[in-house]
C-alpha positions as CSV (number, residue, x, y, z in Angstrom):
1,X,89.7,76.5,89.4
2,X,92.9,76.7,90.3
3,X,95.3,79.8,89.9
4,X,99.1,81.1,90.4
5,X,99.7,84.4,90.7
6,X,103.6,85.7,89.5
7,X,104.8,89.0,89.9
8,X,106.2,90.4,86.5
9,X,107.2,93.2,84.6
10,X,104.9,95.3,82.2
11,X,104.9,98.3,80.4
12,X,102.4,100.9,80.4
13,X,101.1,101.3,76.7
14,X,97.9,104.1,77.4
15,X,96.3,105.5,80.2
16,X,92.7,106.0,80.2
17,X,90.4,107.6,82.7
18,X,89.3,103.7,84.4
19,X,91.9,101.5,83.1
20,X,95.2,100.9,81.5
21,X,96.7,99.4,78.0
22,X,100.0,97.4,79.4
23,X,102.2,94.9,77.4
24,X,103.4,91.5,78.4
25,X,105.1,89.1,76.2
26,X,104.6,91.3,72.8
27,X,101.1,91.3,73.6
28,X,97.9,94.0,74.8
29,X,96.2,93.8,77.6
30,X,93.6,95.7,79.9
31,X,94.2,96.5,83.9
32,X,91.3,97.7,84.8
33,X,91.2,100.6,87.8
34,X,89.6,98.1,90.4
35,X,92.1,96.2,90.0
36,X,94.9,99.3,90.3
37,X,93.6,100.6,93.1
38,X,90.5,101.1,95.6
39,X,90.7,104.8,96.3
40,X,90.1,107.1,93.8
41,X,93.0,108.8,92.2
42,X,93.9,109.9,88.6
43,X,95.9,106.7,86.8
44,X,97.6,109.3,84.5
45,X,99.6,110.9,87.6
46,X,100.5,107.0,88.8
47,X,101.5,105.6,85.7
48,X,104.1,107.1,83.2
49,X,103.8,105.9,79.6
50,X,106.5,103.3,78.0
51,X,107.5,102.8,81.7
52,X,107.7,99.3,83.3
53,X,105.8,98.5,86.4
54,X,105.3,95.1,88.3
55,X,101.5,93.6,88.4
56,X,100.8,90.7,89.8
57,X,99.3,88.2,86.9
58,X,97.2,85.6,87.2
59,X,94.5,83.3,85.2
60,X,90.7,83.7,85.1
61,X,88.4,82.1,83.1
62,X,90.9,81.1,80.6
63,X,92.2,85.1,80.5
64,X,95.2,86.7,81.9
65,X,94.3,89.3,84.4
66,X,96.5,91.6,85.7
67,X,96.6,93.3,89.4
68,X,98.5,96.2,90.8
69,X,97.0,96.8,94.0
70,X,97.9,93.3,95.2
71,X,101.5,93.5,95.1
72,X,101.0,97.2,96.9
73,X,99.3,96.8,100.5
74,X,99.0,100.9,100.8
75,X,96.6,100.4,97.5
76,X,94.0,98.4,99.7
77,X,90.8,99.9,101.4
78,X,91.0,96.5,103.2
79,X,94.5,95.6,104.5
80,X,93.9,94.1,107.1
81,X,91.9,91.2,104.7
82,X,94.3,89.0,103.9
83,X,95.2,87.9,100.3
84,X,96.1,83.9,100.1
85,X,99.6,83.6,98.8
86,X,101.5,80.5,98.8
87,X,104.0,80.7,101.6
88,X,100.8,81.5,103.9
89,X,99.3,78.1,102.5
90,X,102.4,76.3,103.0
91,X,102.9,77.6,106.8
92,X,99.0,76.4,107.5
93,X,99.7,73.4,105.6
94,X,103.2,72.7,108.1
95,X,101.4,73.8,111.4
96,X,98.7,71.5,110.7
97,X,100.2,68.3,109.8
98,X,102.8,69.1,113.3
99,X,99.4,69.5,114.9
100,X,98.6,66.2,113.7
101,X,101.4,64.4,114.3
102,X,101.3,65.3,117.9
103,X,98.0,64.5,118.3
104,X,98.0,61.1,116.9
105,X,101.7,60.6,118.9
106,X,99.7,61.7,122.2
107,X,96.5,59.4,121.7
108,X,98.9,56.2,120.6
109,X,100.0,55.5,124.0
């Protein structure tokens, strides 16, 4: 399945112990804490009530998810695992058709 992921603006409805009540576009949703963070901190020091924060959203299974680790590296056990975006899919997609196009240039002599 294919999915986008856009950075946009939310605010911070509740905070509970393991996840987080944020609006977007007049309506609830639920940001869970795996998908705040991977260390183990208290959301209610992070996150101020009726403030906006960015998240990155993104479709699953028909839902809206929302992430705020992935648009913060420092959140990350694992930075050094790299999270597809589509500038990095573009710049593969560029080196390889160069690649291409001087291999076939090479071989057609």
């Amino acid at each position: 399945m294919k999915y986008k992921k856009i950075l946009v603006r939310c605010i911070v409805k509740e905070v509970h112990e393991n996840e987080l009540i944020i609006m977007f576009a007049d309506k609830e949703y639920k940001c869970h804490k795996r998908d705040i963070t991977d260390y183990q901190m208290d959301l209610a020091k992070m996150f101020e009530v009726n403030r906006s924060y960015k998240f990155h959203m993104w479709t699953q299974n028909n839902e809206l998810r929302f992430s705020y680790k992935h648009c913060r590296p420092k959140l990350n056990k694992n930075r050094s695992k790299p999270i597809p975006t589509v500038s990095g899919f573009r710049n593969l997609n560029n080196d390889m058709h160069r690649r291409l196009k001087e291999y076939t240039f090479d071989n057609n002599k």
